[in-house]
KOLDO-485330 format. One record per residue (C-alpha): x, z, y; residue number from 0. Coordinates in Angstrom, 2 decimals, padded with zeros to 5 digits. Layout:
<atom><x>X</x><z>Z</z><y>Y</y><pos>NUM</pos></atom>
...
This chain:
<atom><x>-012.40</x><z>-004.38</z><y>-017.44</y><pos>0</pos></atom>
<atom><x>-011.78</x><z>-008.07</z><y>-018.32</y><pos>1</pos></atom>
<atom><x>-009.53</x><z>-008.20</z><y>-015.11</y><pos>2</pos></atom>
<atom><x>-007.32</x><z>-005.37</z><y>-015.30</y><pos>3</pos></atom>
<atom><x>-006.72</x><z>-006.29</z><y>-019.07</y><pos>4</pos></atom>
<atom><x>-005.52</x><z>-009.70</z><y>-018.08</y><pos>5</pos></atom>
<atom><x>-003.13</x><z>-008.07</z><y>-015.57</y><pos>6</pos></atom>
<atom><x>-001.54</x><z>-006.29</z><y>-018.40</y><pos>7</pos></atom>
<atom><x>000.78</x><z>-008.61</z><y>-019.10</y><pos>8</pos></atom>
<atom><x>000.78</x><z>-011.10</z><y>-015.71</y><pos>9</pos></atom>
<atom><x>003.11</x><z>-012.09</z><y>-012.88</y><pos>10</pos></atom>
<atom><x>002.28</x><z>-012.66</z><y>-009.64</y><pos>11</pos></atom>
<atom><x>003.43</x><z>-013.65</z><y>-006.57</y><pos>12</pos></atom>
<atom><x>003.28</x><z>-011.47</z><y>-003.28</y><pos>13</pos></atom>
<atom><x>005.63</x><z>-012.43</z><y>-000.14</y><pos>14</pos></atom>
<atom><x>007.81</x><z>-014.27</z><y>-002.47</y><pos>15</pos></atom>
<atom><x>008.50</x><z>-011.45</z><y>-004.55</y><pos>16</pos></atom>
<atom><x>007.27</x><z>-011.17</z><y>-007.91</y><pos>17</pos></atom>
<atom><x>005.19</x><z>-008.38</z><y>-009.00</y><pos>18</pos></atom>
<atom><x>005.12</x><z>-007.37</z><y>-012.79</y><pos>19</pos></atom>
<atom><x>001.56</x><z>-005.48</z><y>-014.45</y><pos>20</pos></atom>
<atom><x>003.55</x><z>-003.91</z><y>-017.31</y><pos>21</pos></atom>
<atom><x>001.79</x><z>-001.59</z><y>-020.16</y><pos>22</pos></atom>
<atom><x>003.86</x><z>001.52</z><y>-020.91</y><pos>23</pos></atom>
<atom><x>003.33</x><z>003.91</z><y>-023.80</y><pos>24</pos></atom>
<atom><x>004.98</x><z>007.42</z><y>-023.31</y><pos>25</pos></atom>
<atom><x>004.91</x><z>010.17</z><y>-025.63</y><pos>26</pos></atom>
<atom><x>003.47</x><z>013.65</z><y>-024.35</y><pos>27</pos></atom>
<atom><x>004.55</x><z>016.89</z><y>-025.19</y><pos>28</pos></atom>
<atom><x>002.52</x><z>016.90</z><y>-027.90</y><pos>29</pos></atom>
<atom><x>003.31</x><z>013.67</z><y>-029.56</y><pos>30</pos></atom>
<atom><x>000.54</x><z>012.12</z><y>-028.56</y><pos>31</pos></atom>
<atom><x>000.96</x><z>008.24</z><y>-026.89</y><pos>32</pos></atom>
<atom><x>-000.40</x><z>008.02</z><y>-023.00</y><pos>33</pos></atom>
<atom><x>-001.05</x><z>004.37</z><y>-022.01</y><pos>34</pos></atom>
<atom><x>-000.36</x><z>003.52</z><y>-018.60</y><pos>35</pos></atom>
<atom><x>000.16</x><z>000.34</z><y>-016.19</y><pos>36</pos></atom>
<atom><x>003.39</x><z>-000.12</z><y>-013.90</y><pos>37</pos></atom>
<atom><x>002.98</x><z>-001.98</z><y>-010.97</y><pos>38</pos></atom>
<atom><x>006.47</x><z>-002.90</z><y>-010.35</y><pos>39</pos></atom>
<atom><x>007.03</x><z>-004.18</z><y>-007.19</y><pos>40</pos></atom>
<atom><x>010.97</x><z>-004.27</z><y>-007.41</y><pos>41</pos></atom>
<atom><x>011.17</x><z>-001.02</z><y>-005.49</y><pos>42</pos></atom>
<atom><x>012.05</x><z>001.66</z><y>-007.53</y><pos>43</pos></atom>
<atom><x>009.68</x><z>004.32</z><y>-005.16</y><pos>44</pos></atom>
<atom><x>007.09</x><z>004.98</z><y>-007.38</y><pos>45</pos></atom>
<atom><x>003.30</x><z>006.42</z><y>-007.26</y><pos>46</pos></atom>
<atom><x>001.26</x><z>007.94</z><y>-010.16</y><pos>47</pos></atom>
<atom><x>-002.07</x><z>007.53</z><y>-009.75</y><pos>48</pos></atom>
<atom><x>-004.29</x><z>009.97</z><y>-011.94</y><pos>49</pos></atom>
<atom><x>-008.18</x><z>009.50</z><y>-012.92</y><pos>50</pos></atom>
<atom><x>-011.05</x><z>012.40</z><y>-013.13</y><pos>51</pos></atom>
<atom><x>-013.42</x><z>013.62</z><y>-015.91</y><pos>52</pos></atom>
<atom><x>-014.33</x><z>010.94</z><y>-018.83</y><pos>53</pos></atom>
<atom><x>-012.64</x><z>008.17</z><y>-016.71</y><pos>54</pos></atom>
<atom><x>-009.74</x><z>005.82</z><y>-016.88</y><pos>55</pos></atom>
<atom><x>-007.05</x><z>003.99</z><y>-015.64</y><pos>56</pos></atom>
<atom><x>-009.26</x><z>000.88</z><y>-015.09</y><pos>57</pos></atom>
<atom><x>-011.65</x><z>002.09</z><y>-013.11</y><pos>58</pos></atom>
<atom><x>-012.09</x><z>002.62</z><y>-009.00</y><pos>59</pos></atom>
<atom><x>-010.61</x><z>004.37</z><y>-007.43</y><pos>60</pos></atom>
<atom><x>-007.38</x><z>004.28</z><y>-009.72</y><pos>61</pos></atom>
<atom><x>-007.23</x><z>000.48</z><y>-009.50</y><pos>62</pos></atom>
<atom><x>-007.77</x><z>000.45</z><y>-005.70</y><pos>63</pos></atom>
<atom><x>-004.70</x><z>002.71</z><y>-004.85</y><pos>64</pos></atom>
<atom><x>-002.18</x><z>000.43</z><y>-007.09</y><pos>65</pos></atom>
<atom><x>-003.31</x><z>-003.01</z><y>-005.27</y><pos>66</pos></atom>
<atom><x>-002.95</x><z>-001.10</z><y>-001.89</y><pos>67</pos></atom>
<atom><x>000.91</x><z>000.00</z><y>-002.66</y><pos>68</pos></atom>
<atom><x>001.69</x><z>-003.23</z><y>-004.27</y><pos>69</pos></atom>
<atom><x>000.63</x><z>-004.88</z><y>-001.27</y><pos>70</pos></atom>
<atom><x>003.39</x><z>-002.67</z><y>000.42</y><pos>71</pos></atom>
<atom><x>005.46</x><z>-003.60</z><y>-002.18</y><pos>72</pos></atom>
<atom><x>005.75</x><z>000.12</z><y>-003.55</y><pos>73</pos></atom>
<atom><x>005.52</x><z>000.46</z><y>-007.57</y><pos>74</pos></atom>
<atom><x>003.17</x><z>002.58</z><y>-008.87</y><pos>75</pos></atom>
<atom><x>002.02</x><z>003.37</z><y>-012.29</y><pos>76</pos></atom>
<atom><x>-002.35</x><z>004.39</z><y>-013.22</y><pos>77</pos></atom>
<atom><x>-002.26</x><z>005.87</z><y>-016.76</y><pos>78</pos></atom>
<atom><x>-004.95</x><z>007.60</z><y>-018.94</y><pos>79</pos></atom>
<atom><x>-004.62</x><z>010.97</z><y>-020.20</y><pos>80</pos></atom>
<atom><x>-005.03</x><z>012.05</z><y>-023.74</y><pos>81</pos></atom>
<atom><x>-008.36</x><z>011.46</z><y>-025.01</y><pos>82</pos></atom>
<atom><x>-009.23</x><z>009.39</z><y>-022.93</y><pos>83</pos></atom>
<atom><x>-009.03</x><z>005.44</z><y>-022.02</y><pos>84</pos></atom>
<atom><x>-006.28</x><z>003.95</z><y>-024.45</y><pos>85</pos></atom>
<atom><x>-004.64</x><z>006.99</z><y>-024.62</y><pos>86</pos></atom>
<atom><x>-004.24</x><z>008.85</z><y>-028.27</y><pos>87</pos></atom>
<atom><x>-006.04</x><z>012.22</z><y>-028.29</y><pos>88</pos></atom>
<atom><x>-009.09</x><z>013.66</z><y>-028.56</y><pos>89</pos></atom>
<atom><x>-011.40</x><z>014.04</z><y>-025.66</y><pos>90</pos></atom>
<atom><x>-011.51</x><z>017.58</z><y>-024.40</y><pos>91</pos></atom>
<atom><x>-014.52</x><z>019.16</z><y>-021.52</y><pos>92</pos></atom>
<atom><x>-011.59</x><z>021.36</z><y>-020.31</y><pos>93</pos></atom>
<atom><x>-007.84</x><z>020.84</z><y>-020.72</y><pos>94</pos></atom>
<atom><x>-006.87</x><z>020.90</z><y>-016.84</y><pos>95</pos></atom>
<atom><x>-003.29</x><z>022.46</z><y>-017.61</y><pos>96</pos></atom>
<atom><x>-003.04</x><z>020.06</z><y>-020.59</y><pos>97</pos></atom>
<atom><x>-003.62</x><z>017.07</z><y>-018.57</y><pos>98</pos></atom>
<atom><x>-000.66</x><z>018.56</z><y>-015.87</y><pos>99</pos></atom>
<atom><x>001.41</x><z>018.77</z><y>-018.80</y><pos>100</pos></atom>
<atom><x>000.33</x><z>014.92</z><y>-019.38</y><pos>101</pos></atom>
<atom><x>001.38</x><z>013.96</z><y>-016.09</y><pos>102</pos></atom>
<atom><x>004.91</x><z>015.88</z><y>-016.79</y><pos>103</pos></atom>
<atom><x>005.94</x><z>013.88</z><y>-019.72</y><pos>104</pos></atom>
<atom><x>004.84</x><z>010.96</z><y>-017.60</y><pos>105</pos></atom>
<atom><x>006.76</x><z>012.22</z><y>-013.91</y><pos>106</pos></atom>
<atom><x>010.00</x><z>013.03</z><y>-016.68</y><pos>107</pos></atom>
<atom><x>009.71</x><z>009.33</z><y>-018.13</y><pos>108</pos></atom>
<atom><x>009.72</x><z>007.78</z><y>-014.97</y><pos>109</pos></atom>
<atom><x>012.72</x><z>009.38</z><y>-013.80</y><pos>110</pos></atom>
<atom><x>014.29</x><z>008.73</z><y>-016.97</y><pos>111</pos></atom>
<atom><x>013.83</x><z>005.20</z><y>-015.84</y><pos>112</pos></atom>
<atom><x>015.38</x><z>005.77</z><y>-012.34</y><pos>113</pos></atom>
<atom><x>012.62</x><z>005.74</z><y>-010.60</y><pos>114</pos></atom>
<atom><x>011.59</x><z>008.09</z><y>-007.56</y><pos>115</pos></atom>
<atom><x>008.17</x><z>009.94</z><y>-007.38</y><pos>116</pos></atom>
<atom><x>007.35</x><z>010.11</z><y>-004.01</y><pos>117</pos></atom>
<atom><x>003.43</x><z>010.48</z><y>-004.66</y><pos>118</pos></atom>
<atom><x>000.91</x><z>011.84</z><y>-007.34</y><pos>119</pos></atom>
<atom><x>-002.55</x><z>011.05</z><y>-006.27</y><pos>120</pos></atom>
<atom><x>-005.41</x><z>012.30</z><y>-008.22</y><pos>121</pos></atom>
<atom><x>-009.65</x><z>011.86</z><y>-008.43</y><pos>122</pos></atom>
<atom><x>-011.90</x><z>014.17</z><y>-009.03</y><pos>123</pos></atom>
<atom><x>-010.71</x><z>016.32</z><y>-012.63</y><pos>124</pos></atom>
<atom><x>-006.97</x><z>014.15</z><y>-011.68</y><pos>125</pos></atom>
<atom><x>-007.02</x><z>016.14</z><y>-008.41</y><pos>126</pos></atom>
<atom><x>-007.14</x><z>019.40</z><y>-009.89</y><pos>127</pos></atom>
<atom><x>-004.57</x><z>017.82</z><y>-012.35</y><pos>128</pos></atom>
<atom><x>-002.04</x><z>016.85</z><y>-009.51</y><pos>129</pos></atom>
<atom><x>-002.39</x><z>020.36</z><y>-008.01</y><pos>130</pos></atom>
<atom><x>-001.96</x><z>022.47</z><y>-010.57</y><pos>131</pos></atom>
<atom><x>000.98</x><z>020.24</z><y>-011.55</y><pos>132</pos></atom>
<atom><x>002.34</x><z>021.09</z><y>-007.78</y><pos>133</pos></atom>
<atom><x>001.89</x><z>024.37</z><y>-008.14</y><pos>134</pos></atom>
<atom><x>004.08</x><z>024.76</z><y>-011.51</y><pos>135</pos></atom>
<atom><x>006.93</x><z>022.29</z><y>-010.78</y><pos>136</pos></atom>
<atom><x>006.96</x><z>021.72</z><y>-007.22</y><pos>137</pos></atom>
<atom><x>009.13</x><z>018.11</z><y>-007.66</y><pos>138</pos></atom>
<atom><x>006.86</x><z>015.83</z><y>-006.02</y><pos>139</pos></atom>
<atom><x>006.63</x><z>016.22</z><y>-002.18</y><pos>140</pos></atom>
<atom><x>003.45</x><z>014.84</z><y>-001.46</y><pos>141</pos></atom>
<atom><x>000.08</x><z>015.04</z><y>-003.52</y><pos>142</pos></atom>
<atom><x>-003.48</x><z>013.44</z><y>-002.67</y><pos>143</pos></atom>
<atom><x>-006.29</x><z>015.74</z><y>-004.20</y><pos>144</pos></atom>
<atom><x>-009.58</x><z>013.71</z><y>-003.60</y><pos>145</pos></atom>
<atom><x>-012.86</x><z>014.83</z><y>-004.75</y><pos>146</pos></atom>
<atom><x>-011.79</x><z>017.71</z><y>-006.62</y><pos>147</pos></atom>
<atom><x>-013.61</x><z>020.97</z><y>-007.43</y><pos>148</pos></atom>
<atom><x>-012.35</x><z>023.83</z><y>-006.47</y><pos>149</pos></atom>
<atom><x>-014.67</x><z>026.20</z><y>-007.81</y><pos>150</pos></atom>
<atom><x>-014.53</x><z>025.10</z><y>-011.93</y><pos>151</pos></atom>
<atom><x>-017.39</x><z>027.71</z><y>-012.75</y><pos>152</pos></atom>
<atom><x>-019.99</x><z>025.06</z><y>-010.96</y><pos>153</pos></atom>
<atom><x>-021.53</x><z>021.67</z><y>-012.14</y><pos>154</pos></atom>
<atom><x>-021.11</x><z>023.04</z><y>-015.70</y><pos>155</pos></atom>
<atom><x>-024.78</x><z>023.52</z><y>-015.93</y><pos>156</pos></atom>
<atom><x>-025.25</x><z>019.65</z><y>-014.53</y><pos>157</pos></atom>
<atom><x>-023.17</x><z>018.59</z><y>-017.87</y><pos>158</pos></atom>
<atom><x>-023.92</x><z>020.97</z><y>-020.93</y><pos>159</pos></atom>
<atom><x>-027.31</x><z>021.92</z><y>-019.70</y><pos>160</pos></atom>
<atom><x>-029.32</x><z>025.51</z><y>-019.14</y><pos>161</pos></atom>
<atom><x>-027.86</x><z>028.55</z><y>-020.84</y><pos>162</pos></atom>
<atom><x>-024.58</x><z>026.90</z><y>-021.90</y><pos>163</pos></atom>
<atom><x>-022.67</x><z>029.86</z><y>-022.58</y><pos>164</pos></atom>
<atom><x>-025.04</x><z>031.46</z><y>-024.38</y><pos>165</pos></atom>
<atom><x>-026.11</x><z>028.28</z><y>-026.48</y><pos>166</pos></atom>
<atom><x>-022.21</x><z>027.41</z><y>-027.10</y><pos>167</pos></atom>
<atom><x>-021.59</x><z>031.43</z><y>-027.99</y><pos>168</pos></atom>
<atom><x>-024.11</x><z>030.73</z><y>-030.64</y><pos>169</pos></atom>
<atom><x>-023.41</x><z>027.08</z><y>-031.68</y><pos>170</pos></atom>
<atom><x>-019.54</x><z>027.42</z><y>-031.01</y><pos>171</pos></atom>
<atom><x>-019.94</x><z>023.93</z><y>-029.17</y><pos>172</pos></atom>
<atom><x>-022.52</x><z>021.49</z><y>-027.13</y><pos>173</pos></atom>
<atom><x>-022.96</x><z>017.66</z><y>-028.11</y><pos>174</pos></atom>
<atom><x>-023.94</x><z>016.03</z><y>-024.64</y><pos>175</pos></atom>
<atom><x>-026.28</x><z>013.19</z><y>-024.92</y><pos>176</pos></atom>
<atom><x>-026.85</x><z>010.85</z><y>-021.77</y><pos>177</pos></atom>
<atom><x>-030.30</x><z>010.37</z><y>-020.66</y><pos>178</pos></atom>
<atom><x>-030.95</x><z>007.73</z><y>-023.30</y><pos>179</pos></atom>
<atom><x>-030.48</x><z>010.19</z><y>-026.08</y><pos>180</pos></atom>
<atom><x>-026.51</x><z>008.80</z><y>-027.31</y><pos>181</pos></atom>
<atom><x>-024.11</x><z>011.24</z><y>-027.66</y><pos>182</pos></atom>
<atom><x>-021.10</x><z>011.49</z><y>-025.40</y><pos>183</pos></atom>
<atom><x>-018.59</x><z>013.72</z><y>-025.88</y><pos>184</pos></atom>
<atom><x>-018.67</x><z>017.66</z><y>-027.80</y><pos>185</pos></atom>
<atom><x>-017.93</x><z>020.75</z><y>-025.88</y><pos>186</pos></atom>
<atom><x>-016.26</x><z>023.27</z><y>-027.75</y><pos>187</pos></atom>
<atom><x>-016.31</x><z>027.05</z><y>-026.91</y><pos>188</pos></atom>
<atom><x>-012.29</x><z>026.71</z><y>-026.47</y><pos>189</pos></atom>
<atom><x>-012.22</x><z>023.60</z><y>-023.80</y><pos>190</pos></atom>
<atom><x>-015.27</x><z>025.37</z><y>-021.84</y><pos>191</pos></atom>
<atom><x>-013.31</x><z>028.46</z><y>-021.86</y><pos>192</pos></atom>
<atom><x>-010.08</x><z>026.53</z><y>-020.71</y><pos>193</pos></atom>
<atom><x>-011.88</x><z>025.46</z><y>-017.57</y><pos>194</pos></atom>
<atom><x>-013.25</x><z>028.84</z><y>-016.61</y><pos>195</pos></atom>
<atom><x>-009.90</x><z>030.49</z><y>-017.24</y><pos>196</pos></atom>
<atom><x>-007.99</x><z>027.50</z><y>-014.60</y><pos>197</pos></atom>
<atom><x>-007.46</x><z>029.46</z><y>-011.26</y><pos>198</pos></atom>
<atom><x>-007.94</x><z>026.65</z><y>-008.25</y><pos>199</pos></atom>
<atom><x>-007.46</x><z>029.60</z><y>-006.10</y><pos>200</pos></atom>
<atom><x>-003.86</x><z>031.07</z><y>-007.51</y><pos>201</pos></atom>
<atom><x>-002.64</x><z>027.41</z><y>-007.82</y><pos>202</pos></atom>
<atom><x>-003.78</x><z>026.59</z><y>-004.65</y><pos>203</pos></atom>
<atom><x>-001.25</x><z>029.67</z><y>-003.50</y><pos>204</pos></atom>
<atom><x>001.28</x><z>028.58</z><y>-005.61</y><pos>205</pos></atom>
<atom><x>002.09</x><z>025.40</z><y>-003.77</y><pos>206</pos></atom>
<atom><x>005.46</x><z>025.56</z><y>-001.95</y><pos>207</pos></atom>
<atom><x>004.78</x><z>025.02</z><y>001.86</y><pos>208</pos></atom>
<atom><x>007.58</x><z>021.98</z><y>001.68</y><pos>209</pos></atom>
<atom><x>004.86</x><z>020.02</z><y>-000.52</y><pos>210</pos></atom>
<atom><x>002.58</x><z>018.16</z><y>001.69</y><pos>211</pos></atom>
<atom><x>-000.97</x><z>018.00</z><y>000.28</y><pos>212</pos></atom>
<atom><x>-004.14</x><z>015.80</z><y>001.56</y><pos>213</pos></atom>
<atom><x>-007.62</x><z>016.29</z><y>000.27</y><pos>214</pos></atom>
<atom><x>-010.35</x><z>014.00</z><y>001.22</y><pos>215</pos></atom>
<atom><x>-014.00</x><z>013.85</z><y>000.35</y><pos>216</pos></atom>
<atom><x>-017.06</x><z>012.30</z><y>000.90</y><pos>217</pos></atom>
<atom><x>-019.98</x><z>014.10</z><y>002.59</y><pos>218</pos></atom>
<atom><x>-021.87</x><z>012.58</z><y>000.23</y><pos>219</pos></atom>
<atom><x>-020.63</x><z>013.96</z><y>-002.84</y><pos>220</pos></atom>
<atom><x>-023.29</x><z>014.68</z><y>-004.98</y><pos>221</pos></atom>
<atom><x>-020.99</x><z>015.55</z><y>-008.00</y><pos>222</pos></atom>
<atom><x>-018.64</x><z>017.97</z><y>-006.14</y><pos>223</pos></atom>
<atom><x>-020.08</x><z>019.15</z><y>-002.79</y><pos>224</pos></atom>
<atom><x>-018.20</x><z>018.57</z><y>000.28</y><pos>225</pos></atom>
<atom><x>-018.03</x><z>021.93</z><y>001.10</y><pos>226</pos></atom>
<atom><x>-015.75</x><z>022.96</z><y>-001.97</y><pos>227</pos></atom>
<atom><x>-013.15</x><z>020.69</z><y>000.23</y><pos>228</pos></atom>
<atom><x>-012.63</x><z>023.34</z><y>002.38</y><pos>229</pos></atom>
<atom><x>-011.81</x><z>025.86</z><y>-000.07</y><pos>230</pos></atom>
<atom><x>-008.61</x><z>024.36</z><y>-000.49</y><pos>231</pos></atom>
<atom><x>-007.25</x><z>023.85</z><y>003.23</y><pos>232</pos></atom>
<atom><x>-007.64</x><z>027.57</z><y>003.08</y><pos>233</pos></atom>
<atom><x>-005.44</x><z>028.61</z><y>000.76</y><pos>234</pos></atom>
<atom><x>-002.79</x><z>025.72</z><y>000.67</y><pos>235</pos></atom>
<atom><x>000.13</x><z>026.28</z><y>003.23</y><pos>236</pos></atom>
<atom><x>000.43</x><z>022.39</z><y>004.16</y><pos>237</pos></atom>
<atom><x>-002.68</x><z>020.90</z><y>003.90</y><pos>238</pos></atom>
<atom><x>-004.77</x><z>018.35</z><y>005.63</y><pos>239</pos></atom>
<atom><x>-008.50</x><z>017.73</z><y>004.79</y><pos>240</pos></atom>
<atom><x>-010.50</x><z>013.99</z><y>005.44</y><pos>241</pos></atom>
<atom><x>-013.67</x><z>013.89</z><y>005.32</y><pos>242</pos></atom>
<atom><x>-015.47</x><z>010.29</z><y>005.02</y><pos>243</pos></atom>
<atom><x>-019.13</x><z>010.42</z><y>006.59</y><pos>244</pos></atom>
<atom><x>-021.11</x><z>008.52</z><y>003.51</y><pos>245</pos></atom>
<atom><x>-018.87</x><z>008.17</z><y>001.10</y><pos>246</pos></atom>
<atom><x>-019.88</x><z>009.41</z><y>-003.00</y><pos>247</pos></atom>
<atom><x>-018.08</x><z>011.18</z><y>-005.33</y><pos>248</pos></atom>
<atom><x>-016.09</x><z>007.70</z><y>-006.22</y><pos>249</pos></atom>
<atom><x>-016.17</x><z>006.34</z><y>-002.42</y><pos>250</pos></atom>
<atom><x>-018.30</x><z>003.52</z><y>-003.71</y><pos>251</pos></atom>
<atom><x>-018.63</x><z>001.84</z><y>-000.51</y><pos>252</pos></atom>
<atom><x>-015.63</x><z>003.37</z><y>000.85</y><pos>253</pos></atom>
<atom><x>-013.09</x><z>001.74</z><y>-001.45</y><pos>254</pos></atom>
<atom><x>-011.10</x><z>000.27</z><y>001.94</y><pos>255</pos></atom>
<atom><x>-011.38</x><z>003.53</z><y>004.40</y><pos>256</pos></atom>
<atom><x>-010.49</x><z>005.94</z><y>001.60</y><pos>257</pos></atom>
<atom><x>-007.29</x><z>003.90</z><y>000.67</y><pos>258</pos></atom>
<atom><x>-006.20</x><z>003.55</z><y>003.66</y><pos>259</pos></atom>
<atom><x>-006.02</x><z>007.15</z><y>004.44</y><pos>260</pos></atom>
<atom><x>-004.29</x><z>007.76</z><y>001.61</y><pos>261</pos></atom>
<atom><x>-001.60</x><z>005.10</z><y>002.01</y><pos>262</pos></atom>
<atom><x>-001.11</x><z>006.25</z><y>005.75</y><pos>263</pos></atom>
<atom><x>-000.32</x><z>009.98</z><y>004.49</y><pos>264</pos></atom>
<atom><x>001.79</x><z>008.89</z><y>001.67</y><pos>265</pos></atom>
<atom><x>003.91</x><z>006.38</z><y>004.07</y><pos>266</pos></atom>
<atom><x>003.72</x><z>008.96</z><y>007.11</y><pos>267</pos></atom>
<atom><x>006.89</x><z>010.16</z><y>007.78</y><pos>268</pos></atom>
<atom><x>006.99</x><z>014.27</z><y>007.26</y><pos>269</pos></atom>
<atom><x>009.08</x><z>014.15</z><y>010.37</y><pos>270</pos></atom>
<atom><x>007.03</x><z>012.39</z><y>013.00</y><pos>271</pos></atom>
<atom><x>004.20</x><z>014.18</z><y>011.36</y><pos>272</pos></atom>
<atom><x>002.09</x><z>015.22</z><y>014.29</y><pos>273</pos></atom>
<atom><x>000.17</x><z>018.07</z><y>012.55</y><pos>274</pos></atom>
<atom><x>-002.88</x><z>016.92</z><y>014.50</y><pos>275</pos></atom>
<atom><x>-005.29</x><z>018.65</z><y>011.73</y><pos>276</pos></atom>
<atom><x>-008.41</x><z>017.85</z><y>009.74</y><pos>277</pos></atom>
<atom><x>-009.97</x><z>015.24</z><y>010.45</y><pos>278</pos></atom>
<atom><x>-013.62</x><z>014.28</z><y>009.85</y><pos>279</pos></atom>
<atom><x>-014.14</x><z>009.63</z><y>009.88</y><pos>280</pos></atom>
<atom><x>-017.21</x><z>008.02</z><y>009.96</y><pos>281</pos></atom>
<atom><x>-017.87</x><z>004.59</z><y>008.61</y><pos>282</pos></atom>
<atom><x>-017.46</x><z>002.53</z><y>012.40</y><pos>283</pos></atom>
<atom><x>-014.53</x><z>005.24</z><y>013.46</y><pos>284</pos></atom>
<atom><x>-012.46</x><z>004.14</z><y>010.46</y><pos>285</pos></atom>
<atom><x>-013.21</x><z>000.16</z><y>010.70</y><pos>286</pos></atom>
<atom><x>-011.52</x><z>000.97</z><y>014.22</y><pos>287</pos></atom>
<atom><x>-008.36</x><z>003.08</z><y>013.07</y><pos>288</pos></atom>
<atom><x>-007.97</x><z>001.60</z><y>009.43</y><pos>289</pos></atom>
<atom><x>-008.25</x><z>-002.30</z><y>009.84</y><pos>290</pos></atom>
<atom><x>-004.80</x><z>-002.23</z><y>012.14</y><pos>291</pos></atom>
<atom><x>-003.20</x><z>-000.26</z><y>008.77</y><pos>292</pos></atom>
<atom><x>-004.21</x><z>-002.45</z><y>006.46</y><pos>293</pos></atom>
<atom><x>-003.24</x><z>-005.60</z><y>007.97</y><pos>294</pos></atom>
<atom><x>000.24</x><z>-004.67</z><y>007.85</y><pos>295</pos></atom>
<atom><x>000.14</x><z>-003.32</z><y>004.05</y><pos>296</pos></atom>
């Protein structure tokens, strides 16, 4: 995007203080280069942002989140995993605990640079990402899951077709072609078999009840259905759920409610937290509760 390209390497001002767009390159575990974008605000409190499934840095809702914490003058930093965006890598279907292992070498850099995590947000694929990274290292006291599958054995069909394993047993991958006929992206037998073999369920479990974990989705998720939200306020011991009446898989038209809520959990004070439970917002309920946040961002 022509936009967030420019921001790469621009200053601007925000109450007087000057915000820097800087691009960062870190190394991964397996010497592979992650590109990335630091909103530095000045304030050394610092939110990763991660994106879903053949996505990017660039793109909504990454982009969304890091103008609503600069606004608050909170650093954050958007960056694409390997494979994928600017990143070094190969493209992989699977590679959920891969990408966690991305987001490692990025949480390690960061606090190599004296910064504090005190947020990993992820969409869609990044949402798995961000809670099976909870569940392993259990450093980062808040994570924002949104749109994420829970069960990995579904929408596999809606990808790589009828009969996928049995075509991919045969063929040892599957080239997926869009509905024009160009080709996308190969599945191999190994990344299909990575996803199938990723327990949501004993991650889920995993999380240490002192981590403080939001979901939200839209009920109009056609990619992941809503009702794979509620899989994981079952099993994960501090857990709200959101659900936006409308939204899509990408909150198209929700841009503003959804980050809203997720600003509001990540600033909410774990203290004052009122445990008031999931909650379920409709389109003229959040213009109500959200505006008021947003005007003091």
């Amino acid at each position: 995007m022509p936009e967030s390209r420019r921001s790469l390497s621009s200053h601007e001002r925000v109450d007087n203080s000057e915000i820097q767009h800087r691009r960062i390159v870190i190394e991964n575990s397996h010497g592979e280069k992650l590109v990335g974008v630091l909103h530095d605000t000045g304030s050394t409190e610092t939110v990763v942002i991660c994106h879903g499934f053949q996505s990017s840095k660039d793109r909504i809702p990454m982009l969304t989140f890091a103008n609503v914490f600069e606004r608050a003058m909170i650093s954050s930093f958007r960056f694409d995993f390997a494979g994928n965006g600017e990143s070094e890598g190969s493209f992989q279907y699977g590679n959920y605990r891969r990408e966690a292992e991305d987001l490692r070498s990025v949480v390690q850099y960061l606090r190599g640079q004296n910064r504090e995590i005190s947020a990993i947000i992820g969409h869609s694929k990044g949402g798995n990402v961000v809670l099976l990274y909870a569940a392993k290292y259990n450093d980062v006291q808040t994570v924002v899951n949104i749109s994420g599958r829970f069960f990995l054995e579904r929408g596999i069909e809606f990808r790589l077709g009828k009969d996928y394993l049995k075509r991919i047993k045969e063929n040892g991958f599957i080239d997926v072609r869009n509905r024009k006929g160009k080709f996308q992206y190969r599945a191999t037998e190994e990344s299909l078999m990575d996803r199938l073999t990723t327990n949501t369920h004993e991650a889920c479990l995993s999380i240490h009840e002192n981590c403080r974990v939001l979901t939200v989705h839209g009920s109009n998720d056609r990619i992941v259905h809503v009702t794979e939200a509620s899989e994981f306020a079952k099993y994960i011991k501090n857990h709200k759920l959101c659900l936006i009446e409308g939204a899509d898989h990408e909150f198209t038209s929700h841009q503003h409610q959804l980050a809203s809520i997720v600003f509001s959990f990540v600033k909410l004070d774990p203290k004052k937290d009122d445990d008031s439970g999931d909650i379920s917002t409709s389109s003229q309920d959040s213009m109500r509760s959200v505006v008021p946040i947003m005007s003091r961002i």
